[in-house]
N, C-alpha and C positions, 0 to 999 in steps of 0.2 A: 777190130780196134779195141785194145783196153780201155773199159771207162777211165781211169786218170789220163788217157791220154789223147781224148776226146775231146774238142772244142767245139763241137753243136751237139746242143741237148734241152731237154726241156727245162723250166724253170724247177719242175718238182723234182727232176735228177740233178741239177745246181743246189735245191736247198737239202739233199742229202748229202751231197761231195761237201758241202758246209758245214753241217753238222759230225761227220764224218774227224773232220778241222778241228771241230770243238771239243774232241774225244768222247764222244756218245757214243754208247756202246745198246743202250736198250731204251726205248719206247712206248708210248701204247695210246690208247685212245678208243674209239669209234671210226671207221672207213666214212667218210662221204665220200660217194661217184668224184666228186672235185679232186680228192686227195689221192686219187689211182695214181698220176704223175707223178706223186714225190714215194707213195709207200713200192709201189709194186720196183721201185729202184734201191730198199735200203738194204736189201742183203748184198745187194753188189758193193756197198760200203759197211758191211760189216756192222751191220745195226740189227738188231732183233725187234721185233713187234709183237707187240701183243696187244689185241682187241678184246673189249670189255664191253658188259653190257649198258656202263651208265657214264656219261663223260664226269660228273664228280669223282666217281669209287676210281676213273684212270687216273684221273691226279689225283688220289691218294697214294695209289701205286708210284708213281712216278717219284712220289715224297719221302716214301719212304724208302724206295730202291736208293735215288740220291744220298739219303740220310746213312743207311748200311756200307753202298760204295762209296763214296765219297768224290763223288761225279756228278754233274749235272746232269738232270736226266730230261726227257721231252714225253708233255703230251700234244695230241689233235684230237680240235674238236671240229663238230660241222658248224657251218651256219645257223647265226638266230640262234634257238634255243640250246640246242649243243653246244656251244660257245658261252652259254649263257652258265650250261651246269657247269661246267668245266670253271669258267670264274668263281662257282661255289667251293671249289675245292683249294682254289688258289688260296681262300682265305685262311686255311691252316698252314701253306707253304710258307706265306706270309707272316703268320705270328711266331711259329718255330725259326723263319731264317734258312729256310732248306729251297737250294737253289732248280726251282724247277722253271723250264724253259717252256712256256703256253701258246700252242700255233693254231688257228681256228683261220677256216676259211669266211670270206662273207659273198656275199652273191652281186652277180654281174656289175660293176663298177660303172655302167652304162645304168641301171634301174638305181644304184644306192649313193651316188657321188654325183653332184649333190642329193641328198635326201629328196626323194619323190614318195609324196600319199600314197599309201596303197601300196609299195613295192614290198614283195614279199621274201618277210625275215631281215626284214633290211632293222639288224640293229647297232648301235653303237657302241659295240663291242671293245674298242679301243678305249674308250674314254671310261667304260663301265669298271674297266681294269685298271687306272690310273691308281686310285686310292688301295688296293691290295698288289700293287706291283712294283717293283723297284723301275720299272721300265715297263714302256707301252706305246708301241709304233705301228701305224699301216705300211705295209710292202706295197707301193704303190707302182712302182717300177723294175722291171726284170733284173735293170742292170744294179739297183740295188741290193738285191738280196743279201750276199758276202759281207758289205758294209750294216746294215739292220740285224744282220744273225750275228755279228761280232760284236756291235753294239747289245744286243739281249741279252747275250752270255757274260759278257764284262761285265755288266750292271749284274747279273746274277751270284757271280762269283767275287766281286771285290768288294772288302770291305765285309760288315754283315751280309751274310749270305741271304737270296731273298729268291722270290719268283719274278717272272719277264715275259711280255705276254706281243704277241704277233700276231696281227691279220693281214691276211694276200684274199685279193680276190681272187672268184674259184676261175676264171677264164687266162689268169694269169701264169697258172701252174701248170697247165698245157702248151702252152706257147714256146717255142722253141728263140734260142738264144746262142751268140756266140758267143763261152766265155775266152778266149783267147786273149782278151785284155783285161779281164777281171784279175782282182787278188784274193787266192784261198789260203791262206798260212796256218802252220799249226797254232792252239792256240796258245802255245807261250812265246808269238808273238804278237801276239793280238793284246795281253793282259797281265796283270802282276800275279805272280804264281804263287809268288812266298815274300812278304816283306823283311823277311830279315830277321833281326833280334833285336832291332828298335836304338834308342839311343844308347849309347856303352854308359854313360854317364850315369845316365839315370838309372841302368842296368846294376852300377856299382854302387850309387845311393840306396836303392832296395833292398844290396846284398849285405850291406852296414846295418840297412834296419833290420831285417831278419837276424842277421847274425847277432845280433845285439838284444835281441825280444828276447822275453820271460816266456811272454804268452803268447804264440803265434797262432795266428786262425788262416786258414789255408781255402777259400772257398772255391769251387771247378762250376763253370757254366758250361755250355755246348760245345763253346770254342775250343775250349779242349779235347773233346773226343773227337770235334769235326778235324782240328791239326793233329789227330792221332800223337796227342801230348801225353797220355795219361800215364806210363809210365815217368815220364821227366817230372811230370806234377806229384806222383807218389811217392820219388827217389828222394825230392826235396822234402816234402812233409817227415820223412822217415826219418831224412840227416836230420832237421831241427826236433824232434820228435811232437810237432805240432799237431793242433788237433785241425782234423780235414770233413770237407760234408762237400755236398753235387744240388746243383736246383735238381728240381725233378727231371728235366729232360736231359740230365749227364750223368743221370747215375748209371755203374760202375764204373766210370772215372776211377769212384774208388773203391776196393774189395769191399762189401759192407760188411764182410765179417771182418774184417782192419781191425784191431784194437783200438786205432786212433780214427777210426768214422764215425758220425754224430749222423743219426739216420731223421731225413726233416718230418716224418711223423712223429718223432719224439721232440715234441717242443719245447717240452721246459728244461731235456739238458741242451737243444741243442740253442735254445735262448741264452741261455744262461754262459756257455761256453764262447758263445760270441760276444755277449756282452761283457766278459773278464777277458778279453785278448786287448793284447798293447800294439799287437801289432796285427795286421791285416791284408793280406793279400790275394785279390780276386782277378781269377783268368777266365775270360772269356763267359762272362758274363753282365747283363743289365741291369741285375737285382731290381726286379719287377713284381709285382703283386703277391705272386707265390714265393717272393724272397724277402719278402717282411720289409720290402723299399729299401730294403741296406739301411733301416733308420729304429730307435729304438720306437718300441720296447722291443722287436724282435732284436736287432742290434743295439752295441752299446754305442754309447755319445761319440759320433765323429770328429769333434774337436779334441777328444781326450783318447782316442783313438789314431796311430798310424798307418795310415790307409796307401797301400800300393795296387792299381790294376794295370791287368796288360789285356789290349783288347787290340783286335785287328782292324774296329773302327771307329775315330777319333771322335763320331759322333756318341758314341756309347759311353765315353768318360767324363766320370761325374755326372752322369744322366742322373741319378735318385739320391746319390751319395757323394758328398762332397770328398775326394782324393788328394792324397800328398803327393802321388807321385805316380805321372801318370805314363803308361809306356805305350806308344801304337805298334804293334809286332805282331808276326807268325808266334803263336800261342810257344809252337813245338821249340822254335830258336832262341824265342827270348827262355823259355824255360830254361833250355841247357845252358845258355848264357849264365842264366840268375841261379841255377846245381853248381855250377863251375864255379864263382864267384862267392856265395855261398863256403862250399867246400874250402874253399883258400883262405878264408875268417876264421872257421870255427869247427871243433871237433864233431862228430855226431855223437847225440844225446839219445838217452834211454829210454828217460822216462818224462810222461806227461804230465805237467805240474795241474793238480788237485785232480788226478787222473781216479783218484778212488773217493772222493767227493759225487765228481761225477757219474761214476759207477752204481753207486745209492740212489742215484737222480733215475738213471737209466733204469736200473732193478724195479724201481715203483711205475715207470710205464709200462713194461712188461708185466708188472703184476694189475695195472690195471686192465689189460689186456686181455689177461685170462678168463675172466666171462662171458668176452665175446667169443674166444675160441675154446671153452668146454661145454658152451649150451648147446644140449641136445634137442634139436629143432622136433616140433608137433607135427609138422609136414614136408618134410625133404631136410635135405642135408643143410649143414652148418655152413656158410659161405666160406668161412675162416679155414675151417680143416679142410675143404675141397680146395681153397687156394695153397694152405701148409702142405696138401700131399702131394701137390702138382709139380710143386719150389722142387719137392726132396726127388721126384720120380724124375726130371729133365737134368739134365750135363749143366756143368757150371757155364760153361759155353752158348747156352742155349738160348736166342730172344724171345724174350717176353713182348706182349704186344698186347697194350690194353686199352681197353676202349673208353667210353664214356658212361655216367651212370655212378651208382652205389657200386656197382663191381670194383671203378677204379680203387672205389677205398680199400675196399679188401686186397685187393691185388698189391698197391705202392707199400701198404703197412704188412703186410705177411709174405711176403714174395722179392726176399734178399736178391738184388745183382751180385754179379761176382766180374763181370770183362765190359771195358769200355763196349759200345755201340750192340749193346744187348736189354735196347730198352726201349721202347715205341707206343709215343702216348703224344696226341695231342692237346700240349700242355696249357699253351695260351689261350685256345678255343675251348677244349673238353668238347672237343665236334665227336655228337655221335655220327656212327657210321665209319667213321676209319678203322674202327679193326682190322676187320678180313681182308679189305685194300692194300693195309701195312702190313697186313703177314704177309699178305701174297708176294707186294715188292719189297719188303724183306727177303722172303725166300728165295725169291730171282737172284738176288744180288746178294746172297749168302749159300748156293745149293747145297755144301758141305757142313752146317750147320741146323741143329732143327727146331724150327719155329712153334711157340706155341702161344695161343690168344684167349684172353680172358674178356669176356662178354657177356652182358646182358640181355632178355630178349627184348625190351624196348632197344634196344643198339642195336645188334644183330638182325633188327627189322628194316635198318634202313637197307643196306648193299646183299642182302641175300643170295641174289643171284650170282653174284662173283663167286661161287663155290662150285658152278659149271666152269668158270674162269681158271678157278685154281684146277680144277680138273685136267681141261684141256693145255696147260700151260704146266703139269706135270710136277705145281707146288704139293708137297704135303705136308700142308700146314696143321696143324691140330688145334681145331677153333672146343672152345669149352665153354656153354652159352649156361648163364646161372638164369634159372627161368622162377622167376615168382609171378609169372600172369600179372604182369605189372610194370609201374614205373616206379622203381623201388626211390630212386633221390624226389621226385613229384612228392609222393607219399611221407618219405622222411620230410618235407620242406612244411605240406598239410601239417604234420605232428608240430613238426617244431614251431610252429606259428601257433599253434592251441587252436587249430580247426577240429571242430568235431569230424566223426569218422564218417558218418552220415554223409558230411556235407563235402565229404572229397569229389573232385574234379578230374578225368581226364587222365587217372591212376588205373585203370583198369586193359586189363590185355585179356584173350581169352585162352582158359586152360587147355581148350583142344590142341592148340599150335603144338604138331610133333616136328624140333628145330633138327632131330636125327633123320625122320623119315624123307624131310625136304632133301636131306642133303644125300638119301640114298639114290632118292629119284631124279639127283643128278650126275649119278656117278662116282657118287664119295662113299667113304663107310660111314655108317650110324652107329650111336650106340645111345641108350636110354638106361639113368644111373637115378634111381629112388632114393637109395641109403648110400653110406661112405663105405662100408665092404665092395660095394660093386663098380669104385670110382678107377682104384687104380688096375684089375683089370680091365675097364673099359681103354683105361689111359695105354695099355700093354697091345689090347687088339688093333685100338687106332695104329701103332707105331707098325704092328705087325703088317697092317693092311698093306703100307706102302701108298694108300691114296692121301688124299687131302680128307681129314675126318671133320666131322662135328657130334659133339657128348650133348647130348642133351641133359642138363643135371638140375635136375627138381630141388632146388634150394627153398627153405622154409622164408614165409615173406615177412613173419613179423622180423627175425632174427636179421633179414636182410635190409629191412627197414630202419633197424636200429644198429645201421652199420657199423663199424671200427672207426672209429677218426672224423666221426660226423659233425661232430663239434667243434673240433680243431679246423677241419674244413670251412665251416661258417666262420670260426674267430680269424682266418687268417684274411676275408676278405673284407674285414671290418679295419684292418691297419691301414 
């Protein structure tokens, strides 16, 4: 008998024919003994797995597979403490918005329900996950399952996109059941797939104010890369010839080599540009701390200011910034709505008004720039020209994936995008340890594209072993660890506070760490880079190898301490 056509089966071949529903296509996690009944059945519903060494570093993968395909994806963890790492990682799914689905078993429902002293691993798993999940339920019974998995996915996927966390006892997912009266449906009828394009009305009042602005300001959050909008979002900035910019976690939304992109390490044109626009229109974002609160001085005065968003959840409008007009929509429909609408007002324009003002503006960032990226470091390479030669050596196509640390700086300010969903950074946390996680599901969920990840060795210390991961799972990801035997943001934060050197704290790593040879001794290629001649054929053998690499690149620590953007970093969390 074919499984779909099978009405007894166990609970853990029920909660793959479910997720199956849900259109999951890839997985991962940690095995407990408990979860043999739902994993050893997901290739018969066309589900991939992959096992990891650490249940955090799986949901990372899981976040950023989601984040590339634009699918909900699943992790499992075990009981107790596995359940527990696994919550640690939820907490990035959570600040980004990235719909990751979280199933942990808990142990014998007879020792943990109600809570008994002493039962072992018995923890409260459910409730721990409330405050980091859009949704958090125990499977308490077989015949629910269907009902609780369509409940976690809906909550994941509708609205702001978010993490959904599930526990089944582990004696539950062995137990055999008839679904014969249960309901499995796909999930677009389970859920709202696409809102639409929002009110027409209000579609038409927007397209009055754009078509009518001098100065229009175009801003992209997430929302728009996740409804795979960005061209609709670029077509429109072009007809008004408006000036356009991405939080950090949407950038290339817009080509950053656009004539009309305002890149958000340049702050003072891309201040200055927002604070002269008449008119304003932000898709699919919160404008949130690293967005200058949508209020000035990063922005200008909202009352003197026409403000249109369109967000897919009604709870996001007017979060920070008070809004004229406010649309709830599929980012992608209401776009073509408001191009179409748009188009039917107004011819398309050329040129952007004080576009060589701003140019002048732009010219002196870059010129302030140049010291960091012409000093020739006293002990390893320049962080700047190992990130500049990185940008030029990978296809415009190719994700960037960057970690946490002094590296991020380097990396967001030298390391231009060019194609939506070529960009992975955990933007709301700055969680180290997601790198290599994210490249990995990145690269799962992109094979025909190639990944490459900028890291530090304080970061790259947390999930290290996932480079057996990437091995056996046949990513080739090309991780590029900038090692200053340190904690290079620790040390900039010591400086910038006026601590003596003497009296640093907890800034110290040790230079023996060879980050190449680990990762020979797991199967990857190595390569060890002193000076910048030896960078980009290190970068040529990795590609060559065909494995998952890691560069290990001796970057100089004062230079790295005195990153790119280091100050602008600290002023932005001061608004």
């Amino acid at each position: 008998m074919m499984a779909d056509d099978q009405t007894m089966m166990t609970v853990g071949e029920l909660m793959a024919k479910c997720l199956q529903a849900e259109g999951v296509k890839f997985m991962c996690g940690i095995v407990d003994g408990a979860h043999i009944p739902l994993v050893s059945h997901l290739g018969d519903y066309g589900i991939e797995y992959l096992n990891t060494h650490h249940e955090e570093a799986a949901t990372h993968i899981a976040e950023a597979h989601a984040r590339i395909s634009h699918r909900p994806t699943v992790v499992i963890g075990n009981p107790g403490p596995g359940g527990a790492n696994m919550l640690a990682g939820l907490t990035s799914a959570h600040g980004e918005g990235h719909p990751v689905v979280a199933i942990a078993c808990t142990r014998r429902s007879a020792t943990t329900q109600p809570e008994r002293a002493g039962a072992w691993q018995a923890t409260d798993l459910v409730d721990m996950a409330k405050p980091i999940t859009k949704y958090s339920a125990l499977i308490a019974r077989a015949d629910r399952v269907p009902e609780l998995i369509r409940a976690a996915f809906r909550a994941a996927t509708t609205g702001r996109h978010g993490p959904a966390f599930l526990a089944i006892p582990d004696e539950l997912l062995a137990e055999e059941i008839d679904t014969s009266t249960l309901r499995i449906t796909p999930a677009a009828r389970n859920r709202m797939i696409s809102m639409g394009a929002g009110d027409p009305a209000a579609i038409e009042r927007a397209a009055d104010a754009l078509a009518n602005a001098e100065r229009p300001f175009l801003y992209a959050g997430k929302g728009v890369a996740w409804a795979g909008a960005a061209d609709e979002f670029v077509a429109l900035g072009d007809h008004l010839a408006a000036a356009m910019s991405t939080s950090l976690g949407a950038r290339g939304v817009v080509p950053e080599d656009h004539p009309h992109y305002f890149h958000i390490f340049d702050m003072a044109t891309t201040t200055a540009v927002r604070s002269d626009a008449d008119v304003v229109l932000v898709v699919g974002a919160r404008l949130g701390e690293y967005d200058g609160w949508g209020m000035p001085p990063a922005w200008g005065d909202p009352d003197a200011q026409h403000t249109i968003q369109i967000d897919c959840d009604p709870m996001s409008m007017g979060l920070n910034r008070p809004v004229d007009e406010a649309v709830v929509a599929d980012a992608k429909a209401a776009l073509t709505a408001l191009g179409e609408a748009v188009r039917a007002r107004c011819e398309p324009r050329s040129e952007l008004v004080d576009a060589e003002r701003y140019a002048t503006m732009n010219a002196e960032t870059v010129n302030n720039a140049v010291p960091f990226v012409m000093a020739e470091g006293a002990d390893g390479v320049n962080p700047g020209q190992m990130v500049m030669a990185a940008r030029e050596f990978f296809a415009r196509d190719a994700i960037c994936v960057v970690d946490g640390g002094n590296t991020t700086l380097w990396a967001v300010a030298l390391n231009p995008i060019f194609e939506p969903d070529s960009f992975l950074y955990s933007v709301k946390m700055g969680y180290l340890g997601t790198g290599l996680p994210f490249a990995i599901g990145a690269q799962l969920a992109a094979p025909e594209r190639r990944v490459y990840l900028f890291s530090g060795d304080g970061a790259f210390g947390f999930n290290p072993m996932e480079v057996e991961t990437a091995v056996r799972a046949g990513a080739p990801v090309i991780t590029i660890v900038a090692v200053d035997s340190g904690w290079g943001m620790e040390r900039a934060a010591h400086r910038f506070k006026g601590i003596d050197e003497a009296r640093y704290q907890g800034t110290d790593i040790s230079p023996e760490v060879r980050y190449d040879l680990m990762a020979e001794a797991m199967g990857a290629h190595g390569a060890y880079v002193t000076a910048m001649d030896q960078f980009v054929p290190a970068l040529e053998a990795a590609v060559a190898s065909g494995k998952p690499a890691v560069i290990h690149v001796r970057v100089d620590g004062e230079l790295n301490t005195n990153a790119i953007g280091y100050e602008q970093f600290q002023y932005s969390r001061t608004l």
